[in-house]
GUGURO-914174 format. One line per field, with one value per atom (N, C-alpha, C): x, y, z; atom name. Coordinates in nm, 3 decimals. Example, Ala and Ser with C-alpha at 12.3 -4.5 7.8 and 13.67 -1.06 7.14 Angstrom:
<sites>
xx <- 1.319	1.230	1.320	1.285	1.367	1.290
yy <- -0.569	-0.450	-0.330	-0.225	-0.106	0.003
zz <- 0.780	0.780	0.780	0.708	0.714	0.787
atom <- N	CA	C	N	CA	C
</sites>
This chain:
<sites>
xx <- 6.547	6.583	6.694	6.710	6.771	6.866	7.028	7.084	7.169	7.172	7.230	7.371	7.431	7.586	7.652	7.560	7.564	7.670	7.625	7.743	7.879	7.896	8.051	8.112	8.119	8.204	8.225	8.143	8.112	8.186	8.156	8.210	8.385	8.385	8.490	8.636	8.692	8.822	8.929	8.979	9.037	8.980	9.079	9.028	9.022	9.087	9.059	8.917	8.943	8.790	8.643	8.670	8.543	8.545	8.603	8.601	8.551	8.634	8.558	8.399	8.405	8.248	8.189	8.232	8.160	8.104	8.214	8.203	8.133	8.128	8.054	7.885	7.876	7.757	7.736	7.854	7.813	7.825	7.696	7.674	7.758	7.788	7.872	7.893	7.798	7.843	7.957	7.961	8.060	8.164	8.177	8.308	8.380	8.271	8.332	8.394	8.278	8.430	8.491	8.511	8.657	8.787	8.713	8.853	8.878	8.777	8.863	8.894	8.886	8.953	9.124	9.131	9.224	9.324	9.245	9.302	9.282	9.201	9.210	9.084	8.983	8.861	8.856	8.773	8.776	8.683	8.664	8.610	8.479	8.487	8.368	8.248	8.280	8.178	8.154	8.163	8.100	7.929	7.902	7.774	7.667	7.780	7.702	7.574	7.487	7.382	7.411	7.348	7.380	7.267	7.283	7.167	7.175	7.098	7.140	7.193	7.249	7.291	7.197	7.199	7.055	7.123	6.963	6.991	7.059	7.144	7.263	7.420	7.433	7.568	7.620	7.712	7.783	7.808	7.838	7.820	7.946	7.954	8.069	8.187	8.208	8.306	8.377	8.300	8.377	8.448	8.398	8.404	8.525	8.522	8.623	8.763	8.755	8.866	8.919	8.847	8.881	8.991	8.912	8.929	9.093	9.098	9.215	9.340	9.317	9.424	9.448	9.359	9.385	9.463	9.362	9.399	9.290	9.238	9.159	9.071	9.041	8.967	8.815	8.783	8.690	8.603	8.455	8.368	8.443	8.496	8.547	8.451	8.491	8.392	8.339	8.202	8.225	8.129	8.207	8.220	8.081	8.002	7.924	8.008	8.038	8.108	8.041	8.140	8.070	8.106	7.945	7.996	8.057	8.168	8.203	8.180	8.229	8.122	8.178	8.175	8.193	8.253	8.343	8.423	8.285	8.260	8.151	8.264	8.223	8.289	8.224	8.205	8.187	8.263	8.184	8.272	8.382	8.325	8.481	8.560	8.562	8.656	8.731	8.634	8.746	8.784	8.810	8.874	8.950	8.960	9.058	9.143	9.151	9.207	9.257	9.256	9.308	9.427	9.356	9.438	9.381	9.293	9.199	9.266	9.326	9.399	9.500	9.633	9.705	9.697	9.595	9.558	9.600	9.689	9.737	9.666	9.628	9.534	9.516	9.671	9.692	9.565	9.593	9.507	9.398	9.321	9.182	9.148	9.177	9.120	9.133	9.188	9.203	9.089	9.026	8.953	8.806	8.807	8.677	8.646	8.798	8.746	8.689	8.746	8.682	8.570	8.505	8.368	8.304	8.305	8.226	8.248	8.326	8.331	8.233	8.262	8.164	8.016	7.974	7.831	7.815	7.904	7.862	7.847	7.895	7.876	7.720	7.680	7.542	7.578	7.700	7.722	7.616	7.544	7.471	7.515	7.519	7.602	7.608	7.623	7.597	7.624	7.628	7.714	7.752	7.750	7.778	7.922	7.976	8.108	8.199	8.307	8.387	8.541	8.604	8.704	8.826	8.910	9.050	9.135	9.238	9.359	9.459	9.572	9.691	9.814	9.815	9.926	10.091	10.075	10.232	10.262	10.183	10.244	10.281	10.415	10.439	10.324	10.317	10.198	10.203	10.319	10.321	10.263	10.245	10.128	9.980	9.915	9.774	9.755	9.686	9.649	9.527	9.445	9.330	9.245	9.153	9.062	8.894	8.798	8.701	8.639	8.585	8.541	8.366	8.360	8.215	8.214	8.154	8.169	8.072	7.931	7.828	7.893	7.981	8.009	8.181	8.248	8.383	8.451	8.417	8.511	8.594	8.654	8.710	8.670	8.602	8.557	8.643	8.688	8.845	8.928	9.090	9.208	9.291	9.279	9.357	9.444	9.521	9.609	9.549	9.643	9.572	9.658	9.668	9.761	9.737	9.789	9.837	9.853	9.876	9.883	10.017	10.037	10.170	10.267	10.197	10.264	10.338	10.222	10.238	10.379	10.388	10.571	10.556	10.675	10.693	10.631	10.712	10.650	10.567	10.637	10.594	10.508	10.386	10.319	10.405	10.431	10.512	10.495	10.379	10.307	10.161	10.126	9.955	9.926	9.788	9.780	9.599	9.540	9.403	9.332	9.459	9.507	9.461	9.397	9.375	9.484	9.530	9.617	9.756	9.743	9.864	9.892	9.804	9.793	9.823	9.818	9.860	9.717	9.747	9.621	9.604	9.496	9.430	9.367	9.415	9.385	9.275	9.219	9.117	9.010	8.877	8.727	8.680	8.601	8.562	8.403	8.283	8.205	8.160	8.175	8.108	7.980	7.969	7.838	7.787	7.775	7.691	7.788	7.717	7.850	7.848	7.968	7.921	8.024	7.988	8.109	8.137	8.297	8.349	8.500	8.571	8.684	8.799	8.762	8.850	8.788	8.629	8.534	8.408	8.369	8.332	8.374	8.334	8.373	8.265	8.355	8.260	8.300	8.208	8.218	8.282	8.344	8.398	8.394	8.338	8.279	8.390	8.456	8.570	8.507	8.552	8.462	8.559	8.671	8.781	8.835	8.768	8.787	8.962	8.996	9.163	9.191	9.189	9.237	9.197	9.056	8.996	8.913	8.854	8.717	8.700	8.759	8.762	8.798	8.806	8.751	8.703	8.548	8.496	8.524	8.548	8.603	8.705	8.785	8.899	8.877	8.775	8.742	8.803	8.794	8.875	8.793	8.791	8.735	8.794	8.695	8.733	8.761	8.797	8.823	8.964	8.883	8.965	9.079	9.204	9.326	9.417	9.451	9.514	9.667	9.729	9.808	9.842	9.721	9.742	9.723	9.800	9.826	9.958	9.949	10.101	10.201	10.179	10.272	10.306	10.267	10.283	10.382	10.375	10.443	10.555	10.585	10.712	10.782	10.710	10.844	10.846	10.804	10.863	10.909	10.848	10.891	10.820	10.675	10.571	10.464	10.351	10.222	10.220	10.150	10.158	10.028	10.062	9.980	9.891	9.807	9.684	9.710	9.591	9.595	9.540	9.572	9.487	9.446	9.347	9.265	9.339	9.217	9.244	9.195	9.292	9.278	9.270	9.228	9.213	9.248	9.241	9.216	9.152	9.178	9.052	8.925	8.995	8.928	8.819	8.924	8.814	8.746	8.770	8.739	8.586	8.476	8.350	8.311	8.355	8.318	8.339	8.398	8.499	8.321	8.373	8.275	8.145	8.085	7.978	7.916	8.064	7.958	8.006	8.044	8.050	7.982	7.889	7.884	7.779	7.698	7.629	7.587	7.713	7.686	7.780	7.873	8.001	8.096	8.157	8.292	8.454	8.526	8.631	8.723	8.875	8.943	9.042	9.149	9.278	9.370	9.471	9.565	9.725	9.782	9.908	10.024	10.140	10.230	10.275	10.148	10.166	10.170	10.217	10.222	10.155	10.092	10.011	9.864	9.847	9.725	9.733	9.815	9.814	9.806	9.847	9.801	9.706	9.599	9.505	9.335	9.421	9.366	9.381	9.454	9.476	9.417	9.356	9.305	9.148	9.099	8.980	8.878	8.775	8.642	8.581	8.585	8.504	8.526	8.625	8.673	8.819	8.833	9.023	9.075	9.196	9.289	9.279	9.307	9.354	9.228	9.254	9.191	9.086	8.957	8.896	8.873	8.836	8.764	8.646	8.568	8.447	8.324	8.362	8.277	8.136	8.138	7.961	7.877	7.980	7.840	7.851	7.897	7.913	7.802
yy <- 7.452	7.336	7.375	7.321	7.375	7.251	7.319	7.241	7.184	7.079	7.021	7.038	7.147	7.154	7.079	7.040	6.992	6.842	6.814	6.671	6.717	6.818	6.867	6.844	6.908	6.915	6.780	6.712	6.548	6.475	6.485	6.403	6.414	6.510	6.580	6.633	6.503	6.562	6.646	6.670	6.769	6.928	6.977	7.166	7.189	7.238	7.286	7.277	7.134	7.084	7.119	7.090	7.193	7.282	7.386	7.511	7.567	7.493	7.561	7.479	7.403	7.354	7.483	7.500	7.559	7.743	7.722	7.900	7.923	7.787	7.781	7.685	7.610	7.601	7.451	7.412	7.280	7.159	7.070	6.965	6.833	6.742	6.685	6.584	6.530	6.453	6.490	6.648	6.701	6.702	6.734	6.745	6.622	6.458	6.372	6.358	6.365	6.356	6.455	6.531	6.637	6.516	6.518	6.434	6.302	6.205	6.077	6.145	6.252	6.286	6.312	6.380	6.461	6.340	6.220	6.105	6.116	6.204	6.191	6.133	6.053	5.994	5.909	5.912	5.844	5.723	5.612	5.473	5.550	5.597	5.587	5.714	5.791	5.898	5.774	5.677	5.651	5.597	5.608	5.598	5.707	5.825	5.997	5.980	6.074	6.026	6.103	6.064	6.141	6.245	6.337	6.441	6.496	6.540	6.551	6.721	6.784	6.873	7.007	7.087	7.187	7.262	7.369	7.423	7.568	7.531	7.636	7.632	7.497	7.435	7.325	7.373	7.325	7.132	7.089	6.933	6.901	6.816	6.802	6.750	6.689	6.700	6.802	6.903	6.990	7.092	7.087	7.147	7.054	6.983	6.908	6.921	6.927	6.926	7.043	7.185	7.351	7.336	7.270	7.286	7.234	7.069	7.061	7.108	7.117	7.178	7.314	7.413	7.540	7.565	7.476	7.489	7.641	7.655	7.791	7.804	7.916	7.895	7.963	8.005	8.056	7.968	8.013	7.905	7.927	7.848	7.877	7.902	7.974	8.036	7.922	7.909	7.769	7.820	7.792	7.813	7.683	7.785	7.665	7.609	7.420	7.402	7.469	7.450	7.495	7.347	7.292	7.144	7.166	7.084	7.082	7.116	7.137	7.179	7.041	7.004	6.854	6.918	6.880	6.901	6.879	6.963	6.873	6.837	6.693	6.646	6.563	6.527	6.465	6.359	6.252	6.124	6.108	6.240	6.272	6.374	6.425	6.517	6.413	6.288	6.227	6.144	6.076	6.060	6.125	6.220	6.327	6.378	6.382	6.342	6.274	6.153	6.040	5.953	6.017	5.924	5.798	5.819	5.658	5.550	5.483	5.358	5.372	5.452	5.513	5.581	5.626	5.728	5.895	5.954	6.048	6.141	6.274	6.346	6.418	6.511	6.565	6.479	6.384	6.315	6.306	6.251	6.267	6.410	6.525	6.674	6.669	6.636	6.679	6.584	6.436	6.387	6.432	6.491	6.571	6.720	6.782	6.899	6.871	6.738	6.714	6.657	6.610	6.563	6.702	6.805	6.918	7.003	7.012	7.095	7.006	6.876	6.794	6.809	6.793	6.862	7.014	7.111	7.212	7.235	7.146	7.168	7.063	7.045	6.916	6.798	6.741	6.599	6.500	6.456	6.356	6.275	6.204	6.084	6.065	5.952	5.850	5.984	5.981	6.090	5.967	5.827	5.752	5.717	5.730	5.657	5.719	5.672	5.756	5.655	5.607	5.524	5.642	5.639	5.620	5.604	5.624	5.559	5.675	5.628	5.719	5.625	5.656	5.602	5.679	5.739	5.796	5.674	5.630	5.457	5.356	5.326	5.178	5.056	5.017	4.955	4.824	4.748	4.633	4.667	4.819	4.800	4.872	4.817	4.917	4.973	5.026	5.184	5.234	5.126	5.222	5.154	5.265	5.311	5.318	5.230	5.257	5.297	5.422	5.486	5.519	5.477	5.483	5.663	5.734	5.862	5.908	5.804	5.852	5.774	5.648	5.606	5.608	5.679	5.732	5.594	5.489	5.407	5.371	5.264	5.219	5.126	5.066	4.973	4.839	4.904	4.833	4.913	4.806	4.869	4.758	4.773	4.679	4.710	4.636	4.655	4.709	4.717	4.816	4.804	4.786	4.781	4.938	4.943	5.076	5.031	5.123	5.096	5.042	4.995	4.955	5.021	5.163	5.281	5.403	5.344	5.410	5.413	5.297	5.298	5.121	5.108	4.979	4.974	4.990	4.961	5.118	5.179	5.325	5.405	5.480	5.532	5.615	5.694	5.791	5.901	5.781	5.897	5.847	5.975	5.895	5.991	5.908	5.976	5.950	6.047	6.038	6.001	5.956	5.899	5.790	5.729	5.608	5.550	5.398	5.308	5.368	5.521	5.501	5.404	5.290	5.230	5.256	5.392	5.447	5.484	5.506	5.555	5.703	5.704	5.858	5.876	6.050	6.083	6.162	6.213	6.244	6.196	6.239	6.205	6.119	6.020	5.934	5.908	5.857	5.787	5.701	5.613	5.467	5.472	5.344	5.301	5.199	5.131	4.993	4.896	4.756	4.659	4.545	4.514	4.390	4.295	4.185	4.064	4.053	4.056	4.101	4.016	4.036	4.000	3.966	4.072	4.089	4.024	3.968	3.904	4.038	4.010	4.074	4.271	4.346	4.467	4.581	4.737	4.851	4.937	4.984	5.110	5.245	5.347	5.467	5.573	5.717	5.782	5.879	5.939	6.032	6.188	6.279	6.411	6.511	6.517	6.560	6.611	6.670	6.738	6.726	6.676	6.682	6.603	6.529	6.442	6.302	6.257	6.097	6.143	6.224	6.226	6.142	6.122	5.971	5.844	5.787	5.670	5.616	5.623	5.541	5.515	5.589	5.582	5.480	5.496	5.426	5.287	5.239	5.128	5.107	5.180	5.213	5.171	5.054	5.011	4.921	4.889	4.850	4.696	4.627	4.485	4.431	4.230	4.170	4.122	4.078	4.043	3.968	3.829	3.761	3.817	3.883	3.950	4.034	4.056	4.154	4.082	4.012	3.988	3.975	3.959	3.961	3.887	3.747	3.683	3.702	3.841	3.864	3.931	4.046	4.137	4.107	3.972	3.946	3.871	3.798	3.742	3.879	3.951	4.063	4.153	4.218	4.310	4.445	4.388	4.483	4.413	4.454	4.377	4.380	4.319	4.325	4.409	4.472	4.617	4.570	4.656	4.670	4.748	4.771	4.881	5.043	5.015	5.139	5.150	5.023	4.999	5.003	5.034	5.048	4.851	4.761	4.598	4.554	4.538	4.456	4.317	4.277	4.112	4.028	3.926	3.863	3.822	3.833	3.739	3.918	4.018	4.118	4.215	4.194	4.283	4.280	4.184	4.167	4.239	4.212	4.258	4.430	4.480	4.621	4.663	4.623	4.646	4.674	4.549	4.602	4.667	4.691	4.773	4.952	4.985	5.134	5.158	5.045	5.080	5.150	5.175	5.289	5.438	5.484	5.655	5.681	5.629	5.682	5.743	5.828	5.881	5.769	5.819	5.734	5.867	5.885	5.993	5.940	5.960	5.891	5.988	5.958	6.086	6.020	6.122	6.118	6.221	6.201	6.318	6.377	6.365	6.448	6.591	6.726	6.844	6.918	6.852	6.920	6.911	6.781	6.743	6.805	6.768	6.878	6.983	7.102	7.226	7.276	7.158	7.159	7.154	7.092	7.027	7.125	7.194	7.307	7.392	7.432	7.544	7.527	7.443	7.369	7.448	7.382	7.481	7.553	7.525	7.575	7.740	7.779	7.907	7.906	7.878	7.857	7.867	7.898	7.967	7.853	7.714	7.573	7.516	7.443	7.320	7.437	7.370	7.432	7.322	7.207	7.108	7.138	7.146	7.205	7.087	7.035	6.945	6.982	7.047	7.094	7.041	7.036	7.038	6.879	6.780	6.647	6.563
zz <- 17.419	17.500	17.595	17.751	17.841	17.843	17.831	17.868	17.962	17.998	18.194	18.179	18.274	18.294	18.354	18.465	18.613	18.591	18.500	18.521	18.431	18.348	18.355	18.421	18.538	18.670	18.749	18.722	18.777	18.685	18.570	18.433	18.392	18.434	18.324	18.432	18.398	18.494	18.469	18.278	18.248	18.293	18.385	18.441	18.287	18.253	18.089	18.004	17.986	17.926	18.033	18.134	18.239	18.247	18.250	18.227	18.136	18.020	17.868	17.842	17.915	17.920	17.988	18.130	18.158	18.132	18.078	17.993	17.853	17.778	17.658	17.685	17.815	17.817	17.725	17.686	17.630	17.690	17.652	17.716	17.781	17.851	17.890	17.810	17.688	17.598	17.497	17.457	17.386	17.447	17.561	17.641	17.606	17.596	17.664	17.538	17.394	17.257	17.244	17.285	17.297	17.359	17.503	17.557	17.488	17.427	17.332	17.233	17.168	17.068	17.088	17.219	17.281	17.353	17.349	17.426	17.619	17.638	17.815	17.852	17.704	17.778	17.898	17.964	18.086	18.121	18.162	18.135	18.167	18.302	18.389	18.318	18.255	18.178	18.041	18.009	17.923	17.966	18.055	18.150	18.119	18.057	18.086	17.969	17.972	17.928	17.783	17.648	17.533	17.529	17.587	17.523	17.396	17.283	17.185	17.208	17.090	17.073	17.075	17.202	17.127	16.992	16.982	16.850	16.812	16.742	16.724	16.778	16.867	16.893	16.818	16.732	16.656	16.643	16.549	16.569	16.621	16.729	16.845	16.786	16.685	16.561	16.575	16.521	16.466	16.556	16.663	16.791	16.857	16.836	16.933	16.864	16.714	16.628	16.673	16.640	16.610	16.798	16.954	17.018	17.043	17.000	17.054	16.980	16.818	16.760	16.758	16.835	16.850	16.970	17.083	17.190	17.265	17.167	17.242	17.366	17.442	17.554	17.493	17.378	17.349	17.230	17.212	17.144	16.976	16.894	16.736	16.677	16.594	16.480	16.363	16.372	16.266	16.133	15.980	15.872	15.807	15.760	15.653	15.538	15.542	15.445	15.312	15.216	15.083	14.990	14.931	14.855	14.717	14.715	14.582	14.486	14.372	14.251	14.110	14.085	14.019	13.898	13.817	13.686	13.566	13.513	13.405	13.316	13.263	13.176	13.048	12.915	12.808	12.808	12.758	12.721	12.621	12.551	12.459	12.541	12.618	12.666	12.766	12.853	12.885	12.776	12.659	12.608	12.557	12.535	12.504	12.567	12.699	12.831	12.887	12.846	12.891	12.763	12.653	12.561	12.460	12.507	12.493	12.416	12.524	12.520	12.400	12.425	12.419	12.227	12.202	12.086	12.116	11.991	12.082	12.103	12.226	12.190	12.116	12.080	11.951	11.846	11.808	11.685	11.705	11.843	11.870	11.868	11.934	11.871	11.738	11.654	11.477	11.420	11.484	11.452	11.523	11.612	11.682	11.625	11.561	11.513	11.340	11.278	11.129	11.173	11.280	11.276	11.305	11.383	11.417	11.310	11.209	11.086	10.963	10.956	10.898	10.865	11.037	11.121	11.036	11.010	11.054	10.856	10.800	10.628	10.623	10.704	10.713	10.711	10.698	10.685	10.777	10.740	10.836	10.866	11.030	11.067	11.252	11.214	11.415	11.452	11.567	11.704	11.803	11.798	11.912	11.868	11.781	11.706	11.611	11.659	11.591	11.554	11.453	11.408	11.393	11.449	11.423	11.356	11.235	11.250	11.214	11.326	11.299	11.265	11.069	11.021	11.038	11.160	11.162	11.242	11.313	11.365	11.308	11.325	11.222	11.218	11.125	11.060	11.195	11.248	11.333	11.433	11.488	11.617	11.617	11.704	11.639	11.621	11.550	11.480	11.481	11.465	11.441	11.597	11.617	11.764	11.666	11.762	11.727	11.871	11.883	12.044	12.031	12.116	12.172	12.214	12.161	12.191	12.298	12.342	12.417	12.582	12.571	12.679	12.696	12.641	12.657	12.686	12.562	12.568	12.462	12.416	12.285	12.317	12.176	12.155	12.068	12.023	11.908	11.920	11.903	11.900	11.842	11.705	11.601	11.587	11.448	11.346	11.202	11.134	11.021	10.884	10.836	10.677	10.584	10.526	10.402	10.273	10.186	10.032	10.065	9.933	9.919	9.851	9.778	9.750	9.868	9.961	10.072	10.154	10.146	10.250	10.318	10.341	10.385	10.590	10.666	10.792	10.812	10.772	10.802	10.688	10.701	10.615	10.561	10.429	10.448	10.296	10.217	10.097	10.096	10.051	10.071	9.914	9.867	9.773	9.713	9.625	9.599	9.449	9.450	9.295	9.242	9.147	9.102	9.090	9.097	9.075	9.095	9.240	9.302	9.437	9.448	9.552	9.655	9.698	9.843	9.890	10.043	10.137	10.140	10.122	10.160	10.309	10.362	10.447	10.469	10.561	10.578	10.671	10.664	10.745	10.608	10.627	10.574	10.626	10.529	10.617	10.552	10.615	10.614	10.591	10.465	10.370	10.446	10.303	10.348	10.302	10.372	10.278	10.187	10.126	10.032	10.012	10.020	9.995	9.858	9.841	9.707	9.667	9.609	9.609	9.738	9.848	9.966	10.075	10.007	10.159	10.177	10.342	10.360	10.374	10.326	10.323	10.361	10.345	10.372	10.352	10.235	10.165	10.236	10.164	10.249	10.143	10.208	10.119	10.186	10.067	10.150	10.140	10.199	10.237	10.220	10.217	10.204	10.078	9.993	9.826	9.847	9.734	9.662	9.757	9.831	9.968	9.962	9.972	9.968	9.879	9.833	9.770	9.624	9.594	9.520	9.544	9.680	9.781	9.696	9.658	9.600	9.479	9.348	9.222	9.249	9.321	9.351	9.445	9.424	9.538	9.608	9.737	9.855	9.982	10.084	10.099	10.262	10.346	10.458	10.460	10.479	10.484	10.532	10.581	10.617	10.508	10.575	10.465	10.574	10.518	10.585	10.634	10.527	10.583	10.717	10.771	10.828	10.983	11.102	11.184	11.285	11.379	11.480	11.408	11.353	11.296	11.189	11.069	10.965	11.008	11.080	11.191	11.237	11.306	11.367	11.257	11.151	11.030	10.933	10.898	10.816	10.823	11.020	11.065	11.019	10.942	10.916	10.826	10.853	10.824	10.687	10.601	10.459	10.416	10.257	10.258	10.121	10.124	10.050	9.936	9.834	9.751	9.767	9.895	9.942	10.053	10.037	10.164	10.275	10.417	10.542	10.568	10.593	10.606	10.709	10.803	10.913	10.908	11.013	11.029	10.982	10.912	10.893	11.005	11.095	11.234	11.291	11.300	11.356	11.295	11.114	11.011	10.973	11.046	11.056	11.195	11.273	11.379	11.368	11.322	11.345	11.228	11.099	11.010	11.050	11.098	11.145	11.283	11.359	11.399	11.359	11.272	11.269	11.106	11.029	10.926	10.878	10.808	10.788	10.887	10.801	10.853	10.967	11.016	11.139	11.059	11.131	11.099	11.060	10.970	11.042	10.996	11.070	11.039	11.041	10.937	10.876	10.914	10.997	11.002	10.990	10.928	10.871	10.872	10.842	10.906	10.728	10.649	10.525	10.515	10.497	10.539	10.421	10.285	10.235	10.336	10.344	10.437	10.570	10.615	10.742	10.785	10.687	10.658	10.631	10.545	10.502	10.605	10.682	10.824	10.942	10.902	11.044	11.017	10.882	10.799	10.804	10.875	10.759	10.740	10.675	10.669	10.749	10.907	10.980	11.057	10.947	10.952	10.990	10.948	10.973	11.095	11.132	11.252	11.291	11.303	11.359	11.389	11.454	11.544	11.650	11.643	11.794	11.845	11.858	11.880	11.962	11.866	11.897	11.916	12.070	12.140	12.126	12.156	12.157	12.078	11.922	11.847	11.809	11.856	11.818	11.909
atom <- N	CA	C	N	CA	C	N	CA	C	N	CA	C	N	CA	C	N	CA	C	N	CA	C	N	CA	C	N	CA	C	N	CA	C	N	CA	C	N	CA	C	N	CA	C	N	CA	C	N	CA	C	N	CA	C	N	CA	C	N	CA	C	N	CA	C	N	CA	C	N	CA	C	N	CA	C	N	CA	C	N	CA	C	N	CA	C	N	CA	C	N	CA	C	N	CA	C	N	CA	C	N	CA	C	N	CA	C	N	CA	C	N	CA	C	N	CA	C	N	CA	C	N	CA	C	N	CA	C	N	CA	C	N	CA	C	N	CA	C	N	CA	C	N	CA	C	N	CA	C	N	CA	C	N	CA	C	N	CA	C	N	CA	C	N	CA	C	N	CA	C	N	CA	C	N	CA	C	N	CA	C	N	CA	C	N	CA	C	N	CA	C	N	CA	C	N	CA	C	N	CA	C	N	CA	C	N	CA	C	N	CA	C	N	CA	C	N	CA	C	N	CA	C	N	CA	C	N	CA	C	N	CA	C	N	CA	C	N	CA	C	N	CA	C	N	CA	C	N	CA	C	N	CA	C	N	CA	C	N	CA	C	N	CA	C	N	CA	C	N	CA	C	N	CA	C	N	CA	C	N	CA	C	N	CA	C	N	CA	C	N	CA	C	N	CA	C	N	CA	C	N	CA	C	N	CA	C	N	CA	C	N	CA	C	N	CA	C	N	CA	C	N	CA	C	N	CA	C	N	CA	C	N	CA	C	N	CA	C	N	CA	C	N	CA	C	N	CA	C	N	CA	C	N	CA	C	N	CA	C	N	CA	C	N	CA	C	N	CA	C	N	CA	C	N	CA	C	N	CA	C	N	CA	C	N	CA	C	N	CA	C	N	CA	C	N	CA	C	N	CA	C	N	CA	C	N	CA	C	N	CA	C	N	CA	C	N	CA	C	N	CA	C	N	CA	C	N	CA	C	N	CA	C	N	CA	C	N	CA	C	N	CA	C	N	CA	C	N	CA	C	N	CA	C	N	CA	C	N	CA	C	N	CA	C	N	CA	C	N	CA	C	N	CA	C	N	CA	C	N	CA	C	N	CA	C	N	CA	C	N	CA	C	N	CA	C	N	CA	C	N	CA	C	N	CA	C	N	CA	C	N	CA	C	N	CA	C	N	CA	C	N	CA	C	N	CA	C	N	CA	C	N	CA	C	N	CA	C	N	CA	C	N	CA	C	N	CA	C	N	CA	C	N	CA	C	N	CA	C	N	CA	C	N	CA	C	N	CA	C	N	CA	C	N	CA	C	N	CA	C	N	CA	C	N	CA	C	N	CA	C	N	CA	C	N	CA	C	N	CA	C	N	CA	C	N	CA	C	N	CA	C	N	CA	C	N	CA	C	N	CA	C	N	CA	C	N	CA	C	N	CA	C	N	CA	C	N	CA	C	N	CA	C	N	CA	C	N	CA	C	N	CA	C	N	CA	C	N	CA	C	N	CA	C	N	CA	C	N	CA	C	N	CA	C	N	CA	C	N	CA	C	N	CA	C	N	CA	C	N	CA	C	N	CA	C	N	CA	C	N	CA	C	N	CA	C	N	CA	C	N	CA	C	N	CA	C	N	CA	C	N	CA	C	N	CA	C	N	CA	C	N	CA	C	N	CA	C	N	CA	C	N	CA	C	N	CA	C	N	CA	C	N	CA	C	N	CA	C	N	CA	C	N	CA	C	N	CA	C	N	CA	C	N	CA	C	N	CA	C	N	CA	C	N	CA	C	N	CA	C	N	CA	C	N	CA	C	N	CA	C	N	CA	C	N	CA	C	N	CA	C	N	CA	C	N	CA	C	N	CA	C	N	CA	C	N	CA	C	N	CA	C	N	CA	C	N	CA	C	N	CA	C	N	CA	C	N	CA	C	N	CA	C	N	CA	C	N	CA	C	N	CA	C	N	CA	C	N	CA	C	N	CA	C	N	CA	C	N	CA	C	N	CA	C	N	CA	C	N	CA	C	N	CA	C	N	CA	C	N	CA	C	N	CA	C	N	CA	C	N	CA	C	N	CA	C	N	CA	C	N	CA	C	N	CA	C	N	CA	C	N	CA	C	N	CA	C	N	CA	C	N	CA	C	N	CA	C	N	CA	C	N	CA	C	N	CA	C	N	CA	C	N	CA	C	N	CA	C	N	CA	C	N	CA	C	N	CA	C	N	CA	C	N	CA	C	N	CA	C	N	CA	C	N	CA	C	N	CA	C	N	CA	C	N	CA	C	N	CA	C	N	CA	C	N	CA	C	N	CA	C	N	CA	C	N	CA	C	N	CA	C	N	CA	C
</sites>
């Protein structure tokens, strides 16, 4: 395609900008966004006709940019952009990343690396869900996280009660003990459920040898307890505690229940240093934490 110079010189009253038109051969529509770019457009070339661009001259963009901030008298060298390449990311890695609604990440990797060590002894169980709780938090603010692991959200973010062996606002012994009414730490998974003494409830099968694994012996168990709300919180200055159990609300201890109950994770973490050692060590070949996303 042949292209018309002829109205450059007609069009184009910057010497500069005609010149380098006329030495590079480009059309008088480019010239004319050079000069509104440059600010010297002129009323009367908005008349000029748009021919399109032939092929192999640069898009007048980019040409007009390289021109006025260089200032050059010669055609710029123009670079194929290169597109982005996008972060791959997991709905647990952004939660793990972010905090998920302020859970620390420290604790979410220790609860992603006991679910992928879990997996990797056969434990069968969801992959969409995953429960929470970190009792190094005083019992008056929430504790436990229930996260959607396929859509990187939280789904719950309660309150939570402890044994009453356990410690007053603060967790501070846990134990796997019959009728030491303290909480055990560990990966846990959720049964089925049954209305009992405490209401509605849900079973917890602890996985954790010398740690929870007598959960159930010990009827250890998910449920609502009136105790356990804001206003228990602000007259005592800490929620009232269980025999063990992880207690919710009465009001969200159905809801929470059902939806993580048969077969989800839940992971109990605590600032106990037999358990914690125990936990940095774990089965999946020792040397710490990998959090080994992959296999969840």
């Amino acid at each position: 395609m042949t292209v018309e110079t002829s109205t450059i010189s007609a069009g184009v009253r910057n010497p500069r900008l005609r010149a380098l038109g006329k030495a590079l051969r480009l059309p008088a529509i480019l010239l004319t966004l050079v000069g509104l770019s440059s600010g010297s457009y002129l009323p009367e070339m908005a008349s000029l006709s748009a021919a399109p661009a032939p092929v192999g001259v640069p898009a007048p963009a980019v040409v007009a940019a390289a021109i006025i901030s260089a200032g050059v008298t010669e055609a710029p060298a123009v670079t194929p952009a290169i597109p982005a390449v996008p972060a791959i990311a997991s709905p647990a890695t952004t939660l793990l990343a972010k905090g998920a609604d302020g859970l620390s990440p420290k604790v979410l990797a220790m609860a992603l690396d006991a679910v992928a060590c879990a997996k990797t002894r056969g434990v069968a169980a969801r992959k969409d869900l995953l429960t929470v709780i970190d009792y190094s938090l005083p019992s008056t603010e929430p504790r436990l996280w229930v996260l959607d692991l396929e859509r990187g959200e939280v789904l719950f973010h309660e309150l939570v009660a402890h044994g009453r062996g356990t410690g007053d606002n603060y967790a501070t012994r846990f134990s796997n003990l019959n009728d030491s009414h303290q909480t055990s730490l560990g990966l846990f998974l959720t049964g089925g459920t049954y209305t009992g003494g405490n209401g509605y409830s849900l079973k917890l099968q602890g996985l954790d040898k010398g740690f929870n694994d007598l959960a159930e012996e010990r009827h250890i168990v998910m449920h609502g307890a009136w105790y356990v709300s804001n206003e228990q919180a602000r007259a005592q200055g800490r929620l009232g505690r269980s025999w063990g159990c992880p207690a919710l609300s009465e009001k969200m201890a159905p809801r929470v229940i059902d939806t993580i109950k048969s077969g989800s994770f839940v992971f109990s973490y605590g600032g106990d240093q037999d358990w914690l050692q125990s936990a940095s060590s774990n089965t999946c070949g020792g040397g710490g934490a990998t959090t080994t996303l992959a296999a969840l």
